[in-house]
C-alpha positions in Angstrom: -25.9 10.9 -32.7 -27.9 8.0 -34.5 -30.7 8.6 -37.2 -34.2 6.5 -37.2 -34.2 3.0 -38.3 -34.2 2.6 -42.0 -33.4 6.0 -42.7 -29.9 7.4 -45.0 -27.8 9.2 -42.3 -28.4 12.9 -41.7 -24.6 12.9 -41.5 -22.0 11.2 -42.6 -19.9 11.0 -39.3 -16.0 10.3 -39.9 -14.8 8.9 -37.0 -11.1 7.3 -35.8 -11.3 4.3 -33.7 -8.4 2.5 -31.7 -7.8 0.0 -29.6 -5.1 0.1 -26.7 -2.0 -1.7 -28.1 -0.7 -5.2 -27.2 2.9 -5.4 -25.7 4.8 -7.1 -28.5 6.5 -9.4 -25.9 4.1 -12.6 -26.1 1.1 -13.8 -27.7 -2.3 -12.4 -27.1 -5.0 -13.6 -24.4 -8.3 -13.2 -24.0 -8.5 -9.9 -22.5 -7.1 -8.5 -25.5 -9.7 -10.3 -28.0 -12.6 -9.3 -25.6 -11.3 -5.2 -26.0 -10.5 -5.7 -30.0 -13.9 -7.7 -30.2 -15.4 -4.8 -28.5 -14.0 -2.4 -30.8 -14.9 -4.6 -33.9 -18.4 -4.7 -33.2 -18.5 -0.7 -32.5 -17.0 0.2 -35.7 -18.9 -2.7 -37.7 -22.2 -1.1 -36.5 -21.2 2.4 -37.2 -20.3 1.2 -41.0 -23.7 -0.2 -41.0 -25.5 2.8 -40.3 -23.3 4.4 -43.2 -20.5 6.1 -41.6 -17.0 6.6 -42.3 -14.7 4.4 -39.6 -11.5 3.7 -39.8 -10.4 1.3 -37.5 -6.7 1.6 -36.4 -4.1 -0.5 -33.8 -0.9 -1.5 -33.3 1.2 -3.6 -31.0 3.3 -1.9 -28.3 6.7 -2.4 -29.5 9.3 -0.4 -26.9 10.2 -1.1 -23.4 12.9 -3.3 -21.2 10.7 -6.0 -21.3 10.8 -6.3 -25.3 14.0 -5.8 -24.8 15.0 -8.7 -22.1 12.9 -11.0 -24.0 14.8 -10.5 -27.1 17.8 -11.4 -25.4 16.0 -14.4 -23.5 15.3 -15.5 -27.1 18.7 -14.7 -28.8 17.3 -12.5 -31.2 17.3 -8.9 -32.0 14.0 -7.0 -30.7 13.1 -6.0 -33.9 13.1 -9.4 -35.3 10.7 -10.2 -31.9 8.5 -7.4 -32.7 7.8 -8.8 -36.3 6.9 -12.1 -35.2 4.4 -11.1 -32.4 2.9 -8.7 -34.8 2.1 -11.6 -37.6 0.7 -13.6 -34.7 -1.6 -10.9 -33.5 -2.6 -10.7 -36.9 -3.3 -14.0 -37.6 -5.4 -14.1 -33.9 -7.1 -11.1 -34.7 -8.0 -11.8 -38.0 -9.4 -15.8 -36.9 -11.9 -13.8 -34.5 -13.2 -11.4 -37.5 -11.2 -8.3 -36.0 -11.2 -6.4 -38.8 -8.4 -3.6 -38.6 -7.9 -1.0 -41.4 -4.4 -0.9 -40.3 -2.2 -2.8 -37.7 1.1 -1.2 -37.1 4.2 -0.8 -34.6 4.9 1.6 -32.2 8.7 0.6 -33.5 7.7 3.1 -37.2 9.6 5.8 -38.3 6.5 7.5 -38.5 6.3 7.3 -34.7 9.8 7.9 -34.0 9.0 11.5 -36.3 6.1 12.3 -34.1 7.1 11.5 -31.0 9.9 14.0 -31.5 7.8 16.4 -32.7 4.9 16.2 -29.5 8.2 16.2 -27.7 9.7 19.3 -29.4 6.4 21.2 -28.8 5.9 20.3 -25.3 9.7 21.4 -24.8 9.0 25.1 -26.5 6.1 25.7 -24.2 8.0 25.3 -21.7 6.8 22.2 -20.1 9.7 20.3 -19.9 12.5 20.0 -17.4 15.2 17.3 -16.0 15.6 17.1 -12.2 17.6 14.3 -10.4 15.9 10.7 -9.5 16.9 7.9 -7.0 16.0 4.9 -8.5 16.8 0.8 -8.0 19.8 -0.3 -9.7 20.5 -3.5 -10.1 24.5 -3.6 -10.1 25.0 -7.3 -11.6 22.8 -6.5 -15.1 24.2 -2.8 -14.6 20.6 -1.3 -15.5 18.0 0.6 -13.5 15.3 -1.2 -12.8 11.4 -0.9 -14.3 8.4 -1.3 -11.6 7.8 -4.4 -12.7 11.4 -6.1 -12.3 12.0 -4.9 -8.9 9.8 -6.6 -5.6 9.5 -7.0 -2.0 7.4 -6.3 0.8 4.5 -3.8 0.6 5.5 -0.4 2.9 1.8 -0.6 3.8 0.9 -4.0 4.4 4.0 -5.8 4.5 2.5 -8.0 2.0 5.6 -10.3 0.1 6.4 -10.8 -3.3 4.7 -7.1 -4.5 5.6 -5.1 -7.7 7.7 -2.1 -7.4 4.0 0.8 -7.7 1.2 -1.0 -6.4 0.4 -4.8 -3.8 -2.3 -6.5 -5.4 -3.3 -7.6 -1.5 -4.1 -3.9 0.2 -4.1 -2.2 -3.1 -1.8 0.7 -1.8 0.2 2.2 -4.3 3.8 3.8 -3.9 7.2 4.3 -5.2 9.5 0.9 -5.7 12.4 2.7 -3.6 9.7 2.0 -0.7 9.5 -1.0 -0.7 11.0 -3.5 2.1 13.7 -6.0 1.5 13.7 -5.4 -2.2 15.4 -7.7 -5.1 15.6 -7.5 -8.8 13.5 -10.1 -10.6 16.2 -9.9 -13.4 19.3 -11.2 -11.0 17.7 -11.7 -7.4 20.0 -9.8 -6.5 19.5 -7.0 -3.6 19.2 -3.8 -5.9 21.2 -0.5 -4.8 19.7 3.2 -5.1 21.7 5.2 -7.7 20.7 8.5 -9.2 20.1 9.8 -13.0 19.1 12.9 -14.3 15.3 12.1 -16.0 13.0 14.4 -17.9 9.4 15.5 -17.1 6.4 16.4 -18.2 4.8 19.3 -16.7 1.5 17.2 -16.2 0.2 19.7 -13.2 0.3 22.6 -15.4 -2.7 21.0 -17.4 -5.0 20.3 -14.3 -7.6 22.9 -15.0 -7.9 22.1 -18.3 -7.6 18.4 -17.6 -10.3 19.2 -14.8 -12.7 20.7 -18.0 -12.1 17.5 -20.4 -12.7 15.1 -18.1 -16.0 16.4 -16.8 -17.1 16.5 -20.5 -18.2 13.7 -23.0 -15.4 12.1 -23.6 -15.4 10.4 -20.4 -17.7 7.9 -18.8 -19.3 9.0 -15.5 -18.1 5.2 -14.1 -14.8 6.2 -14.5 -15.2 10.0 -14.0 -15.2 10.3 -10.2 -11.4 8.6 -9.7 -10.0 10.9 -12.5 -11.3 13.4 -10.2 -9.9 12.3 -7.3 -6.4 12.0 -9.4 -6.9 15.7 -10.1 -8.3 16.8 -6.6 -5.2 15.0 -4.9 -2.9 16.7 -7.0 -1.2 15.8 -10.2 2.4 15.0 -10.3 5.3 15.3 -12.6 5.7 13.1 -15.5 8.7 10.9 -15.9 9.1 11.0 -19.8 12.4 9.4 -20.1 14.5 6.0 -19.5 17.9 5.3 -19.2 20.0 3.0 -21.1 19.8 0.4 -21.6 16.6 0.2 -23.3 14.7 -0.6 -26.4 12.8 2.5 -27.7 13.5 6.1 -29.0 16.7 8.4 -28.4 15.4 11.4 -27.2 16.8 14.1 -29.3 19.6 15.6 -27.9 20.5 13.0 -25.8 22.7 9.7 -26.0 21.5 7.6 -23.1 18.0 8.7 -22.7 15.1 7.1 -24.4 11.7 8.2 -24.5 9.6 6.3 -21.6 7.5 3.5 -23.6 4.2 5.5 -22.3 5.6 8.6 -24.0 5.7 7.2 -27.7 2.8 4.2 -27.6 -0.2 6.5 -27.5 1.3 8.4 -29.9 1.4 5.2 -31.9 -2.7 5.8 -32.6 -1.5 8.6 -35.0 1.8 7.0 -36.6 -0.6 3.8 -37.4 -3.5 6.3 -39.0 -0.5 8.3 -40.5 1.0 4.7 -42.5 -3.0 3.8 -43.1 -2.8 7.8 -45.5 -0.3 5.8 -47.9 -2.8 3.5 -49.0 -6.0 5.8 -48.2 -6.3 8.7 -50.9 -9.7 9.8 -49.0 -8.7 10.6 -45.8 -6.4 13.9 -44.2 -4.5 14.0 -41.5 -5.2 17.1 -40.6 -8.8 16.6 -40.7 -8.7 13.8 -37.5 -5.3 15.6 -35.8 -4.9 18.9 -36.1 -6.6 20.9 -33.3 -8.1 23.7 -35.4 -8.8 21.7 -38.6 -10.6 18.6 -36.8 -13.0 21.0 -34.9 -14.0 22.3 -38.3 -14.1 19.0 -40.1 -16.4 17.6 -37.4 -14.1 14.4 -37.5 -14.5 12.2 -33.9 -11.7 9.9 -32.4 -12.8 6.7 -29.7 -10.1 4.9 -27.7 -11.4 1.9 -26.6 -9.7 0.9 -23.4 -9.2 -1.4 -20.3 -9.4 0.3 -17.0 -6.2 -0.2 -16.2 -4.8 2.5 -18.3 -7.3 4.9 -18.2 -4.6 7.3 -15.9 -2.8 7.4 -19.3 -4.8 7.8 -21.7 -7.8 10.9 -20.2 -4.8 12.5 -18.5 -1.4 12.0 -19.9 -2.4 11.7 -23.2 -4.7 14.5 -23.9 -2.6 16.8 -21.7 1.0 15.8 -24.4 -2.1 16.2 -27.2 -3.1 19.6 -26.2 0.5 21.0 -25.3 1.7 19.6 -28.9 -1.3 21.7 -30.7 -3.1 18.0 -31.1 -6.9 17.5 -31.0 -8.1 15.6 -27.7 -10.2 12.4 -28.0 -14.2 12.8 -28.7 -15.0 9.6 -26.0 -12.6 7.2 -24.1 -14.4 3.9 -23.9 -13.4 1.8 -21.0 -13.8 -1.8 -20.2 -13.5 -3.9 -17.2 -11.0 -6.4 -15.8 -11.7 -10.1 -17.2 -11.2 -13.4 -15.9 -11.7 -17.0 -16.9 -13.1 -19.4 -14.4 -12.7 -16.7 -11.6 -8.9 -17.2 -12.9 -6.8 -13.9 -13.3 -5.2 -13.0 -17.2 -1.7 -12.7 -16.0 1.2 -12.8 -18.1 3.9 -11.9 -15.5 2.5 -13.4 -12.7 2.3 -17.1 -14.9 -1.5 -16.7 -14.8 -4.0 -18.7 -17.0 -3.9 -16.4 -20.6 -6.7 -18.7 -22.5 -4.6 -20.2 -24.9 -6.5 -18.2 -28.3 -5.1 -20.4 -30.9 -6.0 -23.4 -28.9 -9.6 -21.6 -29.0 -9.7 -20.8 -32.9 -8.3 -24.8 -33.4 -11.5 -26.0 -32.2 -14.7 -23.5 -31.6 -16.2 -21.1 -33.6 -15.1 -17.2 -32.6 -18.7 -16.3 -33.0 -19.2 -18.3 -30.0 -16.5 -15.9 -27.9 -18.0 -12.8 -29.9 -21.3 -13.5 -29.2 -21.0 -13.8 -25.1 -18.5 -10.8 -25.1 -20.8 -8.8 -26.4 -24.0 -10.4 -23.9 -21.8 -9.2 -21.1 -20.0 -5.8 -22.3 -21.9 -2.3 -21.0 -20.5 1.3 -21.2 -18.8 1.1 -17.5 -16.3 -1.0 -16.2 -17.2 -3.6 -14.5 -15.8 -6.7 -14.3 -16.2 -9.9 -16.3 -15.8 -13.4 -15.0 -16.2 -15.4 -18.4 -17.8 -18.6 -17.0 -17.1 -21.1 -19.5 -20.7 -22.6 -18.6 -22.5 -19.9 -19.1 -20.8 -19.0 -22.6 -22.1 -22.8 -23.6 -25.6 -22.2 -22.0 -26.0 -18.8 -23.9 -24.4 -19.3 -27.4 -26.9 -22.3 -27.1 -29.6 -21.0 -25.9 -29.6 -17.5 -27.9 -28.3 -18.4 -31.0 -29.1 -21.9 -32.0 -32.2 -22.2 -29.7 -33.5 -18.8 -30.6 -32.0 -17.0 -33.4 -31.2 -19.8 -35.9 -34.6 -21.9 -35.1 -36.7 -19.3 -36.3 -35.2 -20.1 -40.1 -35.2 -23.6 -39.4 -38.3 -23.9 -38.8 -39.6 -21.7 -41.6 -37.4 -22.7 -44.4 -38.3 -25.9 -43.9 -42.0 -25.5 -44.9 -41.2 -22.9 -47.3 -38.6 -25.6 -49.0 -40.8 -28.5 -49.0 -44.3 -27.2 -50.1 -43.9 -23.8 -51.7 -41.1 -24.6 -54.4 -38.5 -22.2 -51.9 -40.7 -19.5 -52.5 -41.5 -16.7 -50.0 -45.5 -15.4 -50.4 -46.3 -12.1 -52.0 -47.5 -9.9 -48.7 -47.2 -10.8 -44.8 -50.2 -11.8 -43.1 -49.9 -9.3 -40.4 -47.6 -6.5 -41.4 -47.8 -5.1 -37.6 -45.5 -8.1 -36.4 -42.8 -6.9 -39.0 -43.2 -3.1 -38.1 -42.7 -4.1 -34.8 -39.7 -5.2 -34.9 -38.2 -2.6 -37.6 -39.0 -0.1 -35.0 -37.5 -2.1 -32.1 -34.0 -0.3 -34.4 -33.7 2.5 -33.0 -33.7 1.5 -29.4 -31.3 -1.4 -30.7 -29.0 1.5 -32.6 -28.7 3.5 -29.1 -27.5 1.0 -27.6 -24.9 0.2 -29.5 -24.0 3.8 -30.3 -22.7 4.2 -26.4 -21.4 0.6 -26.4 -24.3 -1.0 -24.2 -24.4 -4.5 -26.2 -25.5 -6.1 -23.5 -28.7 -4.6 -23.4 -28.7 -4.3 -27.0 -28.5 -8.8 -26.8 -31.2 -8.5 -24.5 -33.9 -6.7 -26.8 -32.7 -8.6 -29.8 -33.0 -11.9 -27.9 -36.8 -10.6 -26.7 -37.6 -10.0 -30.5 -36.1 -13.6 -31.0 -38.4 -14.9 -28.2 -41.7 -13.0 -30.2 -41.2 -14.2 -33.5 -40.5 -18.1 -31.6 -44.1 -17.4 -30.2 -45.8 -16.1 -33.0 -44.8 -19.2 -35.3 -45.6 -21.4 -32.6 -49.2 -19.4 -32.2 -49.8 -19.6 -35.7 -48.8 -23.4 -35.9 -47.8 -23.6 -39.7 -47.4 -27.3 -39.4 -51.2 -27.4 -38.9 -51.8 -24.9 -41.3 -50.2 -26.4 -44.0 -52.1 -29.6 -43.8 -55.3 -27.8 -45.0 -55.5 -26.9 -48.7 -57.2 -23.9 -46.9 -55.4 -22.3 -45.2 -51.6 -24.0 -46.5 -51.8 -20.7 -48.6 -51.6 -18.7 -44.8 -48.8 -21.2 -43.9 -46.8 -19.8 -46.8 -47.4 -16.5 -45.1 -46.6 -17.4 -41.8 -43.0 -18.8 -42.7 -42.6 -15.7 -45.0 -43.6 -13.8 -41.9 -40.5 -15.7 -39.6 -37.9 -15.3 -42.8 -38.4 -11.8 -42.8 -38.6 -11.4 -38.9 -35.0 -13.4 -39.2 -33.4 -11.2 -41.2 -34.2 -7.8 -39.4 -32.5 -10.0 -36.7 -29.2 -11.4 -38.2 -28.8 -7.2 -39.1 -29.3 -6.2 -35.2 -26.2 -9.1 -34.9 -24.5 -8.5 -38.4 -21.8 -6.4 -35.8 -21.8 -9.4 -33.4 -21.8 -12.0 -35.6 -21.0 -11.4 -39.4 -20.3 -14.4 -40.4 -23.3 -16.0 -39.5 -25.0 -13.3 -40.9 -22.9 -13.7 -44.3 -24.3 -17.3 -44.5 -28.1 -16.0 -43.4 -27.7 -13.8 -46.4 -26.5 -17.0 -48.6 -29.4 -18.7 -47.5 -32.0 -16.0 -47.7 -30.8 -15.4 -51.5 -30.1 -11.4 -50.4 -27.9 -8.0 -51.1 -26.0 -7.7 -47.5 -28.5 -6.7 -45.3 -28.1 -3.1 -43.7 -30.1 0.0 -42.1 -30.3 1.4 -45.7 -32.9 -1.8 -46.9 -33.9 -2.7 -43.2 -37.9 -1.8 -43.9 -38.4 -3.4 -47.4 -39.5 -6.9 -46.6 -38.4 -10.0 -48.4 -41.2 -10.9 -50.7 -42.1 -13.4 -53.6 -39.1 -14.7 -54.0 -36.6 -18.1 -54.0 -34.4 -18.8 -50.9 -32.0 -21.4 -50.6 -32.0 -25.3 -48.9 -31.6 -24.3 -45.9 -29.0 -26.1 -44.4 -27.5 -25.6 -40.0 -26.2 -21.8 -39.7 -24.7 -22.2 -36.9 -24.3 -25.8 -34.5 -24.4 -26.3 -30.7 -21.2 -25.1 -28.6 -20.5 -28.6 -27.0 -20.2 -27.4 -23.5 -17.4 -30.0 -22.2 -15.1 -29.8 -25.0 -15.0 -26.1 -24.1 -14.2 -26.4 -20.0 -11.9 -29.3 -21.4 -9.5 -27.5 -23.5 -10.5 -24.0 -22.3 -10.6 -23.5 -18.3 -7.8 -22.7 -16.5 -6.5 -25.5 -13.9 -7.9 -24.8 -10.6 -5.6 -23.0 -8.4 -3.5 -24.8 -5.6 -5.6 -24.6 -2.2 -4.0 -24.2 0.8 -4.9 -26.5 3.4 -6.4 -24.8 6.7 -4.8 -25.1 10.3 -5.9 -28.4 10.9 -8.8 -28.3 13.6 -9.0 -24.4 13.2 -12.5 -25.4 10.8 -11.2 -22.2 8.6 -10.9 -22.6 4.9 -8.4 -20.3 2.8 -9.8 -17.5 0.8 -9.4 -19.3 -2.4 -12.2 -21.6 -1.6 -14.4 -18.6 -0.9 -13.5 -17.0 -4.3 -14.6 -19.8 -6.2 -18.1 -18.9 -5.2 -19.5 -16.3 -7.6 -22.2 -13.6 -5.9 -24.1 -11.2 -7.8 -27.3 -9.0 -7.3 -30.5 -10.2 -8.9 -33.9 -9.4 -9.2 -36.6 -11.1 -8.6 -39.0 -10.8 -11.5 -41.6 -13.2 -10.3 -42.7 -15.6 -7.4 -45.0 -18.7 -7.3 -45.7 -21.5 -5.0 -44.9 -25.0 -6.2 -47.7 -27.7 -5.7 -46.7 -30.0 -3.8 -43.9 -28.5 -1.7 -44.0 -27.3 1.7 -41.3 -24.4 2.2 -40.6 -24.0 -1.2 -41.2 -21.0 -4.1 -40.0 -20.9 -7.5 -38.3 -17.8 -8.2 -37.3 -16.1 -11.3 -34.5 -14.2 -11.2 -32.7 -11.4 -13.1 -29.3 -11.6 -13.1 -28.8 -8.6 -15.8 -28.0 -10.5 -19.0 -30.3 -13.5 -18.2 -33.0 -14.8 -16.3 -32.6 -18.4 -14.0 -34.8 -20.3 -11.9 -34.5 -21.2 -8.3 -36.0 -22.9 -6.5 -35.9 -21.8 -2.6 -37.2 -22.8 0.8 -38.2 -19.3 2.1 -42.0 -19.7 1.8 -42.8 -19.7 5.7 -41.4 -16.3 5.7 -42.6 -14.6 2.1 -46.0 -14.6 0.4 -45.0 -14.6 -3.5 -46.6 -11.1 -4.2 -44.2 -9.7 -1.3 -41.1 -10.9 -3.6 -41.2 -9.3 -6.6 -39.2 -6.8 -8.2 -36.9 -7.1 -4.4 -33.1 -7.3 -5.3 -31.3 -10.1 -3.2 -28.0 -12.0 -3.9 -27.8 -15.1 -5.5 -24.7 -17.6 -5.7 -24.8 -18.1 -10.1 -22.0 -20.7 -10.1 -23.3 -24.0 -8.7 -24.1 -27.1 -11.0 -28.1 -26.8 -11.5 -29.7 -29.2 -9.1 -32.6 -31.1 -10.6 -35.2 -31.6 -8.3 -38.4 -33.2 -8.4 -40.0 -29.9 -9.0 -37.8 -29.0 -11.5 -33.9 -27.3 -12.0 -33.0 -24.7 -9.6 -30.5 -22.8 -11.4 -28.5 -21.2 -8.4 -29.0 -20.2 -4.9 -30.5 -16.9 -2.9 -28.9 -16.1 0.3 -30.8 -15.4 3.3 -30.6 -15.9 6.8 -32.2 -17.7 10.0 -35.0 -20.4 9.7 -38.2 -21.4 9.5 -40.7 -18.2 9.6 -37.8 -15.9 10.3 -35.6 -16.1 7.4 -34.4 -12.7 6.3 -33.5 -12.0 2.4 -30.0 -10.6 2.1 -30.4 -7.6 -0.1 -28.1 -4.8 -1.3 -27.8 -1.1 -0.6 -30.2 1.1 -2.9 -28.3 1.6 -6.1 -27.6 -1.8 -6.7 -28.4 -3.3 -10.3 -29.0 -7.1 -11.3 -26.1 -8.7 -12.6 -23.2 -6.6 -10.5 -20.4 -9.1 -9.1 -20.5 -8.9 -5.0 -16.8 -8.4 -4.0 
């Protein structure tokens, strides 16, 4: 799907991107920013490589809860929904989330297609109304929603559960299971009434379903529990709400409104639909029509968290493909995140990383910078650890990235009139890392920016060596060879700049100020291979300053969560404590003995998106040469511990003493940098 480094695209790709939309009901946290960021940097790299994206969201506008927060507020919903949406905005817009239209679910273009998906379904046949029993909640005379009902889990007998799924046994069911139940509206003890609901014939689709999702569109992380969805049988889809409630009449009806997951997928086409008013160049039939799209070659990405995958790869391409729609080209789906090891919890009062707090004080280069270190095409989980972000963002970009211009602009400034030299002294060094492209493109292409950081930040440690092998601060002292000097630095500018395009996706505003300061047309694919050469740059002055680690876990980390105190005498601690330690598989890349030191080796580990040192006292039991390349796990949490051999940065778990001590290490499969649950 990509074309070689440097070269004009063999095909201009049109492609459709989303991402899943906010619920208008509150401001936006950080798991929001990380899957918008994500999206960003996608569709940023795909304009680079001189594509046509069009980058499309909205916020989720329908529901009870707009609606009950509306009245919480006083205020009619629509007057709620307009507020939220000029925050999200303005939050998207201060992390360089570029959207070429942000729209409402709440659109008249939705409300129009909605009723005509609806319409089609219901000609083919695949609608019908059948009774339900649901929880009614007699004093705010409304059924209720999963999420305003609770009680005991059936399974566990867990407390305090939502009305589909306990968060302790992870057992999912239907809310009129659960035990002792009560509205969180009232408190009061709900009553079972029934209402006529329509459906969806979802297991009509399953061997078509069965087809898609086995295909390209879908990730093979995520692939096997679609199939067990469809293997276990799919059941009928609930389509419609009773009033009172904030959304869509469904036609024909005067109390029934289209379920919020009905119309907010279909929200993806009302928003690219509102973008055609101002967009003479692009066809809606071309992206959304079945037929027309397969002809046009046009290509449409969701970018998603994994909680909603059920929706969107079988729900939504089902309603699409019932409704004479064309199905997504690739569902891209992220992982939970947390902050701290702290959950993003509206509804259960969890810690949401205040964002405007964020943009107030750090740069959201910073935040896109480590989202992007730690985001891969599956969906694992991300713990952001505030730490680490400062360690990184240090390390990577001010350390790495930025020193290799501040070290050769400032030779270039001071002795060479800002002038770059007229050839490189070793043209291989550039060529090098031109090439390193393509590798660098594929990675992006299927979302893997953490391994894309990874060999950008390796070409950032070559062209550090090479300047510090080359030693232009000795160079220049000679009148002999002060003319190579010129070369060198010329050499680093240029090696620079083929970087700051690998992170022009990641980062574009420090690359918009590298570009400043080189004196440059934006930098892109297209003019990757022609080197920078005779000619002025700018003073350089700081691209990009140090994160300041404790202002960050200062006005960033979530308060640490109440601990329960342990039977007293029963030497048990609660699971909280345990959860505050963070596991993960690593490999050990190298081994060496430590003068000096009895029982211990120095250990270089490789945790997936970074290498640490540790220092650890197994050296009765291994000979260094054993130890490499074995996986093992490692604790990645605890404060480095500066010894007198150095900093261990983390701990390796193994059992017993003295010569028998026995490295933990995972089942076969395993890969460095995976969070041990």
């Amino acid at each position: 799907m990509t074309q070689g480094t440097g070269e004009k695209p063999s095909r201009i790709r049109r492609i459709l991107v989303s991402s899943a939309l906010p619920y208008a009901n509150g401001p936006l946290h950080a798991g929001h920013i990380l899957e918008h960021i994500q999206t960003d940097i996608w569709v940023r790299y795909q304009r680079l490589r001189g594509h046509i994206c069009t980058y499309i969201s909205a916020d989720d506008g329908h529901g009870t809860t707009t609606m009950i927060k509306a009245e919480e507020l006083g205020i009619p919903p629509e007057t709620l929904l307009e507020q939220m949406k000029q925050n999200h905005v303005r939050d998207f817009q201060g992390f360089h989330i570029e959207h070429d239209n942000y729209y409402s679910t709440h659109s008249e273009e939705n409300r129009i297609l909605s009723e005509r998906i609806y319409n089609q379904c219901l000609q083919q046949g695949h609608i019908h109304t059948s009774e339900v029993e649901q929880l009614y909640d007699p004093d705010k005379q409304m059924f209720l929603a999963d999420r305003f009902v609770s009680g005991c889990c059936p399974k566990c007998g867990a407390p305090d559960q939502y009305g589909n799924n306990c968060e302790v046994c992870g057992a999912s069911y239907e809310a009129t299971e659960l035990l002792n139940p009560r509205s969180r509206l009232s408190g009061q003890t709900p009553v079972l009434k029934s209402s006529k609901h329509l459906f969806f014939d979802l297991p009509a689709f399953t061997d078509f379903l069965k087809q898609w999702v086995d295909g390209p569109a879908i990730h093979p992380s995520i692939r096997n529990k679609l199939g067990e969805w469809l293997t276990g049988g799919l059941a009928q889809w609930d389509i419609s709400r009773d009033s009172p409630y904030f959304g869509f009449l469904i036609p024909g009806y005067k109390d029934k409104y289209f379920y919020v997951w009905m119309d907010a997928p279909i929200g993806y086409i009302a928003s690219f639909q509102n973008l055609l008013t101002r967009r003479a160049d692009l066809d809606f039939d071309d992206y959304w029509d079945a037929e027309k799209a397969a002809a046009a070659g046009t290509e449409i990405h969701h970018f998603i968290g994994k909680d909603i995958v059920y929706f969107h790869a079988l729900f939504w391409p089902a309603m699409l493909k019932c409704a004479g729609f064309r199905t997504p080209t690739r569902i891209h789906t992220h992982g939970f995140l947390t902050v701290n090891q702290s959950k993003l919890s509206k509804s259960r009062g969890g810690q949401s990383f205040e964002i405007a707090s964020y943009l107030k004080h750090f740069d959201p280069e910073y935040l896109r910078y480590y989202f992007a270190s730690r985001l891969s095409p599956g969906v694992d989980d991300i713990d952001m650890d505030l730490s680490e972000m400062a360690r990184k963002v240090n390390s990577d970009l001010v350390g790495k990235l930025v020193n290799i211009a501040s070290r050769c602009a400032k030779f270039i400034n001071q002795h060479f009139d800002h002038r770059l030299s007229a050839q490189l002294p070793l043209e291989s060094e550039f060529e090098r890392a031109v090439a390193a492209g393509s590798e660098i493109a594929e990675c992006f292409e299927r979302a893997d920016f953490a391994a894309g950081i990874r060999k950008i930040m390796a070409l950032a440690d070559d062209a550090n060596e090479y300047i510090q092998q080359q030693a232009p601060w000795e160079l220049i002292r000679n009148p002999e060879t002060k003319d190579h000097a010129q070369a060198v630095c010329t050499q680093g500018l240029n090696l620079f700049r083929v970087l700051i395009l690998y992170l022009k996706p990641v980062a574009p505003r420090l690359a918009g100020r590298a570009e400043d300061f080189l004196g440059t047309e934006p930098v892109s694919w297209a003019n990757l291979e022609q080197p920078l050469l005779n000619r002025s740059i700018q003073p350089f002055t700081p691209l990009m300053k140090r994160l300041d680690e404790k202002a960050l876990i200062r006005r960033m980390a979530p308060p640490p969560p109440p601990k329960e105190p342990a039977e007293e005498g029963s030497g048990l601690i609660d699971h909280s404590r345990f959860a505050e330690i963070e596991l993960k598989i690593a490999r050990i890349l190298a081994a060496e003995e430590v003068e000096g030191a009895d029982s211990l080796l120095k250990l270089t580990m490789d945790l997936g998106n970074e290498t640490r040192e540790v220092f650890s006292g197994i050296k009765s039991a291994y000979k260094p040469a054993d130890l490499t390349g074995r996986l093992t796990l490692m604790a990645t949490n605890l404060k480095a511990k500066k010894m007198r051999f150095g900093v261990s940065e983390g701990m390796i778990l193994a059992a017993g003493s003295g010569q028998k001590i026995f490295l933990l290490s995972p089942d076969s499969g395993a890969e460095p940098g995976m969070s041990v649950t």
